[in-house]
C-alpha positions in Angstrom: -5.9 20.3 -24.5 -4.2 19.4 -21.3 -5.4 16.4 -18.7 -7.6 17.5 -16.3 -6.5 16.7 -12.6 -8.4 14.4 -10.3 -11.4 15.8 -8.7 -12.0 16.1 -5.2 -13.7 12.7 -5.1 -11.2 11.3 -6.7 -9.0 12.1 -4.3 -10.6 11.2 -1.3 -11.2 7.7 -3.0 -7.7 7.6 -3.5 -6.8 8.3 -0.1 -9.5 6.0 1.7 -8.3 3.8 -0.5 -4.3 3.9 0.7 -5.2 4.1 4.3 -7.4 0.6 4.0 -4.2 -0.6 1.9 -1.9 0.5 4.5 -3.5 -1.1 7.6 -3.6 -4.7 6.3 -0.1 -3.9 5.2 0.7 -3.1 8.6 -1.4 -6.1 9.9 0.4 -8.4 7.1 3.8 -7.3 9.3 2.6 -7.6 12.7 1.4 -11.0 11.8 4.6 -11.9 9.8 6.9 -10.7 12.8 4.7 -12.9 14.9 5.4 -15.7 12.9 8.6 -15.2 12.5 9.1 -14.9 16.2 7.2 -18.3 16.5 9.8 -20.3 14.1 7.7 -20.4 11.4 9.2 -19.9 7.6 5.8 -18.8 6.3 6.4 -15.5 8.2 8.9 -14.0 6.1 7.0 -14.8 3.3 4.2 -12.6 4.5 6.2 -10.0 5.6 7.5 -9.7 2.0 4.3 -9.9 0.2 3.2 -6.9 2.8 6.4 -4.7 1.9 6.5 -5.7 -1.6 2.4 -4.9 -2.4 2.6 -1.7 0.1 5.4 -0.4 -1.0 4.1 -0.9 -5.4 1.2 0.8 -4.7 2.6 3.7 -2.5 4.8 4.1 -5.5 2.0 4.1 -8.3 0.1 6.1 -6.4 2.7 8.8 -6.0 3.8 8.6 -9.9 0.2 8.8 -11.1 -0.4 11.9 -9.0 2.7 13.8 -9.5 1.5 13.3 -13.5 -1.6 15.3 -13.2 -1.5 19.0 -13.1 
């Protein structure tokens, strides 16, 4: 018997869940940029943990879908 694919609320849990996920991404950036532009070392740390997280979770989320049927 094959896996079942995700239901409908699945879905949309999945994709409230990446849009919440991608604004604080973006806000990590916005915030990092501004620290950066204010001398401040911490900033590029931020703007890496933003990238780095955003862009593992993009990925996940893209490999686990393109497995169901």
């Amino acid at each position: 018997m094959g896996r079942l694919g995700w239901t409908m609320e699945q879905r949309a849990g999945v994709k409230q869940l990446f849009h919440i996920t991608s604004l604080f991404a973006v806000l990590g950036i916005i915030v990092g940029v501004i620290l950066i532009c204010m001398h401040n070392a911490g900033g590029w740390l931020l703007l890496a943990i933003s990238v780095f997280d955003w862009t593992g979770i993009y990925i996940t989320i893209n490999s686990i879908s393109k497995a169901q049927p």
